[in-house]
FIDREN-984239 format. One record per residue (C-alpha): residue in one letter; x, y, z. Coordinates in pm, 1 decimal. Example, Ala and Ser with C-alpha at 12.3 -4.5 7.8 and 13.67 -1.06 7.14 Angstrom:
2
   residu         px         py         pz
        A     1230.0     -450.0      780.0
        S     1367.0     -106.0      714.0
//
This chain:
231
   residu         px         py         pz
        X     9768.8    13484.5    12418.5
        X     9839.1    13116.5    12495.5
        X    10027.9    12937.9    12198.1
        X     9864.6    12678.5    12030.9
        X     9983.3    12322.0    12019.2
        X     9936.4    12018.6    11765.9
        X     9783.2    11711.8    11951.4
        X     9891.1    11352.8    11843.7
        X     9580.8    11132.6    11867.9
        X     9557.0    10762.2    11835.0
        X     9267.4    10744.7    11608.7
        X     9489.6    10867.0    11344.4
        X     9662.1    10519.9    11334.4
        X     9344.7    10297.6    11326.4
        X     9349.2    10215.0    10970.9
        X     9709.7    10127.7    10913.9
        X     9745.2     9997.7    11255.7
        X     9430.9     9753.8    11230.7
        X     9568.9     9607.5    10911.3
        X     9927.7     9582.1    11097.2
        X     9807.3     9409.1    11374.8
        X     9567.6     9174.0    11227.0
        X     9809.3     9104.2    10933.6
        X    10065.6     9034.0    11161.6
        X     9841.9     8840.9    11412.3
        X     9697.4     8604.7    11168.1
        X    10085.3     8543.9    10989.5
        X    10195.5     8404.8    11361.3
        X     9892.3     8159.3    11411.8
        X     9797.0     8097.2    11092.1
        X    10137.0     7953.6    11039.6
        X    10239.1     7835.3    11296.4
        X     9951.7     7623.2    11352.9
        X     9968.6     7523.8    11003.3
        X    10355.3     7416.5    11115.2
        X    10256.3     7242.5    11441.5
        X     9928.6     7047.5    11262.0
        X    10192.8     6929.3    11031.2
        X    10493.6     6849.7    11235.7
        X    10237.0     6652.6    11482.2
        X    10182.2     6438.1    11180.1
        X    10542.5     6289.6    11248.5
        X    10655.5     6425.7    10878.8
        X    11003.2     6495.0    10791.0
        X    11104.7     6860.0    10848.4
        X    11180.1     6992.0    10501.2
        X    10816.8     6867.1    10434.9
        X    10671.6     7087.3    10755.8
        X    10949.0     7364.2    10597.7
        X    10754.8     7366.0    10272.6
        X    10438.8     7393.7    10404.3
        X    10542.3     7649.9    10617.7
        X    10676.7     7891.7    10310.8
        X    10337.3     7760.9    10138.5
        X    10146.1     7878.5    10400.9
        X    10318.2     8237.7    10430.2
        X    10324.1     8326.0    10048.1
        X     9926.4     8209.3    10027.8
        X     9864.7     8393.1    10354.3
        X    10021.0     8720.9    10250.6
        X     9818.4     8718.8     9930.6
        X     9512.5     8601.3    10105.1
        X     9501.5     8882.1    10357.4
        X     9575.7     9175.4    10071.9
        X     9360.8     9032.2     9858.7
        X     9094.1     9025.9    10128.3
        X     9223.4     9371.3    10270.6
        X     9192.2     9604.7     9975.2
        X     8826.1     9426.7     9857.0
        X     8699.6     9472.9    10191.7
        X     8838.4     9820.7    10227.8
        X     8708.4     9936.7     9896.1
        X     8342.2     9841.6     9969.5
        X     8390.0    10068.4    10233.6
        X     8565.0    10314.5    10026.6
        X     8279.7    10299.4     9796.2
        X     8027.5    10334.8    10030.3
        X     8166.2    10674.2    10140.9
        X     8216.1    10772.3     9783.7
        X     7827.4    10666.1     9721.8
        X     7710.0    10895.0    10089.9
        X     7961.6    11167.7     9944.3
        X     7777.1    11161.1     9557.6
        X     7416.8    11196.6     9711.2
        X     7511.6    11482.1     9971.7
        X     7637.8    11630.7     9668.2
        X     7328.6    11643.0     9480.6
        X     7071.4    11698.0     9824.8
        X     7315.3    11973.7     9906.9
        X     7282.1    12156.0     9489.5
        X     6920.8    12058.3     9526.7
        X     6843.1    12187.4     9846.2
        X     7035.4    12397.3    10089.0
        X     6826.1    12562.8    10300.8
        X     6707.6    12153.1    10415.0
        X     7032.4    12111.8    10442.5
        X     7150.9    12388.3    10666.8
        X     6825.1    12269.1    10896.5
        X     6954.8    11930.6    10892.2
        X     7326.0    12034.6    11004.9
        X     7196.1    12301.7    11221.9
        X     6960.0    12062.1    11408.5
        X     7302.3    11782.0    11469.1
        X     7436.8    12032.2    11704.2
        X     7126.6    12106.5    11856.4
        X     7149.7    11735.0    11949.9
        X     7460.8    11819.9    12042.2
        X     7414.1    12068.7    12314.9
        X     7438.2    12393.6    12098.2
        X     7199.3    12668.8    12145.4
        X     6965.3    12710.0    11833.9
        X     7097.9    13060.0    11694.6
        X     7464.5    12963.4    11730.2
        X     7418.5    12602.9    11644.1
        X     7237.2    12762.8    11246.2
        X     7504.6    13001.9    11245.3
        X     7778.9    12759.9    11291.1
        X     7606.3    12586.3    11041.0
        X     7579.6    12866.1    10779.9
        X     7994.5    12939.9    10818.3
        X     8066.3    12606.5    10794.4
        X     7852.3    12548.4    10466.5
        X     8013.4    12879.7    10312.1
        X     8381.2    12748.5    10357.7
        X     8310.4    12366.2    10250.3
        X     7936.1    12233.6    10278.3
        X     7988.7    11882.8    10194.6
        X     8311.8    11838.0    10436.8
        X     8073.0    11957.5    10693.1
        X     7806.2    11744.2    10624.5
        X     8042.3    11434.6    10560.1
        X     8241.6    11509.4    10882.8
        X     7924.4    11584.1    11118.3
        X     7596.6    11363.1    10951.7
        X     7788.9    11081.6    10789.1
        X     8109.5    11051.3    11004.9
        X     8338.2    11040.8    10724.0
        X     8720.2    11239.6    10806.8
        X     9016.8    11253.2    10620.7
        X     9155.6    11017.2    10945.9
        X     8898.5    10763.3    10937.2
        X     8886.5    10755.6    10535.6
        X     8874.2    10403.2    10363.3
        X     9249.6    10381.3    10210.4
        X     9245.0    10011.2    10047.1
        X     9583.1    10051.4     9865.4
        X     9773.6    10128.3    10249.0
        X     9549.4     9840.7    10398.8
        X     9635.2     9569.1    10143.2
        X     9996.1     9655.0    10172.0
        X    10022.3     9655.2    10584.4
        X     9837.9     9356.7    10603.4
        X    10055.8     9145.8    10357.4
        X    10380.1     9311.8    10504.1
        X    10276.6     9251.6    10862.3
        X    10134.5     8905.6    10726.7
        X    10462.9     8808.3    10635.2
        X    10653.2     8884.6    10931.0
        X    10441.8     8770.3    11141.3
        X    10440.8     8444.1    10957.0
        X    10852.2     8413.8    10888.6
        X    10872.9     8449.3    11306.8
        X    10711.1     8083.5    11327.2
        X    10887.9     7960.0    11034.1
        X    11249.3     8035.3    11140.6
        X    11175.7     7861.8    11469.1
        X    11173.4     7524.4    11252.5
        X    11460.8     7635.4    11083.9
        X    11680.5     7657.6    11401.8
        X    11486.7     7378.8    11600.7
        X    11586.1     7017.8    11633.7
        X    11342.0     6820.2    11469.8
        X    11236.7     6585.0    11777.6
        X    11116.5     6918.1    11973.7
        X    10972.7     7142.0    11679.8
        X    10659.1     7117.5    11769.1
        X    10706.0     7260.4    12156.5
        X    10953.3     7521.1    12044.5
        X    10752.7     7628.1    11764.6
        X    10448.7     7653.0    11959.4
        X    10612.9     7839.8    12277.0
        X    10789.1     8081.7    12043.4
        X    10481.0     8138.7    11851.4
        X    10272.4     8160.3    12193.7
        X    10510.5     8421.0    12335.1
        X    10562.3     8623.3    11977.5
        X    10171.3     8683.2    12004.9
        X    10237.2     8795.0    12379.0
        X    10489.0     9053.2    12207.1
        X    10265.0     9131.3    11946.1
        X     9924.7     9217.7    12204.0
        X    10157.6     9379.9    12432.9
        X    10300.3     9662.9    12132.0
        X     9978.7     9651.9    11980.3
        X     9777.8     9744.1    12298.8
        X    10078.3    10036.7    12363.6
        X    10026.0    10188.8    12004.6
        X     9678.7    10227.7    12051.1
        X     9643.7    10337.4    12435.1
        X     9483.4    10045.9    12536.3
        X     9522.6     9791.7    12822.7
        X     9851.1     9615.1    12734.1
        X     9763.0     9291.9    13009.8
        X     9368.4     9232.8    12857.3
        X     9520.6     9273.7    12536.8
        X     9785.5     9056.1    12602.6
        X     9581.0     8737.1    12711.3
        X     9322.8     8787.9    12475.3
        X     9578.4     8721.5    12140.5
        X     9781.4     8446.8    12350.6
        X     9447.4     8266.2    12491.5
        X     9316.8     8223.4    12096.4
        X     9661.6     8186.5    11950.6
        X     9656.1     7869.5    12215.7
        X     9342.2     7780.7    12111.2
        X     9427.5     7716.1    11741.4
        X     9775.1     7582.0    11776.8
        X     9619.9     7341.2    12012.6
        X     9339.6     7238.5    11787.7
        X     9593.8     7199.7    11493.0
        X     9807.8     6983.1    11640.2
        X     9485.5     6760.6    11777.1
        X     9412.1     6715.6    11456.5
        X     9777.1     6665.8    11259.5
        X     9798.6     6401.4    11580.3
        X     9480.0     6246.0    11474.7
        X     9528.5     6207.7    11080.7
        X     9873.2     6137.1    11107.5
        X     9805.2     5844.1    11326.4
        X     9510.9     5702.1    11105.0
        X     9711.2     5756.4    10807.2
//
């Protein structure tokens, strides 16, 4: 008899590991273009400094705020699918076996084993059946609002102190290049561990965060450029 083994799959990390990445994603170029719109508006660097800390407390708050209401619409969604399979399943069964029977007839299961699939799986838990296989809801793609709010703020806030220390350590005639370089090549980083954690391509993912990150740091600073001269 062969020995089973326990598999590790990746879509067990999607929900904490969306909130990481974008948390941490929008920290780097949210402040750091804030930091390079600012600094391109020829102000002193404890200014750019302030708005930088500005920037990352708001942002952190911003993004679990925004999180954990987004999250829990979805979380009450499921909980609002899960109530009404509750009641069609008291209400009616034998629908209700039809209707789960037929899914893996769609499937590719034969008819007789496909209903009698259907009836053991209704006698041990009838509405984890019916959430799992007609409404798609799992235990590891669950809404969890609490762990999203928290990632994202965390992963906000590192994200956002990497851009930050850069005008801490730089001189202030080249803050804006260094900031912008480091910030470029932190989002590199970023794509590149991001892309690993969750199988994907690590190069597509790689130029897709840098290309946009380059993108808004560039329109920033067009703009800090512009008002700071007409002010």
């Amino acid at each position: 008899m062969s020995r089973l083994h326990i598999e590790n799959h990746l879509v067990g990390r999607i929900g904490w590991m969306r909130a990481a990445v974008l948390g941490a994603n929008d920290g780097i170029i949210s402040t750091a273009s804030l930091i390079v719109g600012v600094a391109a508006a020829a102000t002193t660097q404890h200014e750019v400094v302030i708005a930088g800390i500005a920037g990352l407390v708001a942002g952190a708050m911003s993004m679990a705020a925004g999180e954990y209401v987004s999250v829990s619409s979805q979380s009450d969604t499921e909980r609002a699918d899960l109530a009404r399979e509750r009641k069609e399943l008291s209400d009616n069964p034998v629908f209700e076996l039809d209707e789960l029977a037929d899914i893996y007839v769609k499937r590719g299961v034969d008819q007789p084993l496909a209903r009698q699939v259907a009836q053991q799986l209704m006698a041990k838990d009838a509405l984890t059946a019916h959430a799992r296989d007609e409404l798609g809801i799992s235990e590891v793609t669950a809404a969890r609002p609490v762990q999203a709010a928290l990632t994202s703020a965390a992963m906000f806030s590192i994200g956002a102190a990497m851009p930050l220390l850069m005008v801490v350590v730089s001189p202030t005639k080249a803050l804006l290049p260094i900031v912008a370089g480091a910030s470029l090549g932190f989002l590199a980083l970023l794509g590149a561990i991001g892309a690993r954690a969750g199988g994907a391509n690590m190069l597509r993912a790689t130029v897709r965060v840098t290309f946009w990150g380059a993108l808004a740091l560039a329109i920033t600073a067009g703009i800090g450029k512009l008002f700071g001269t007409v002010v």
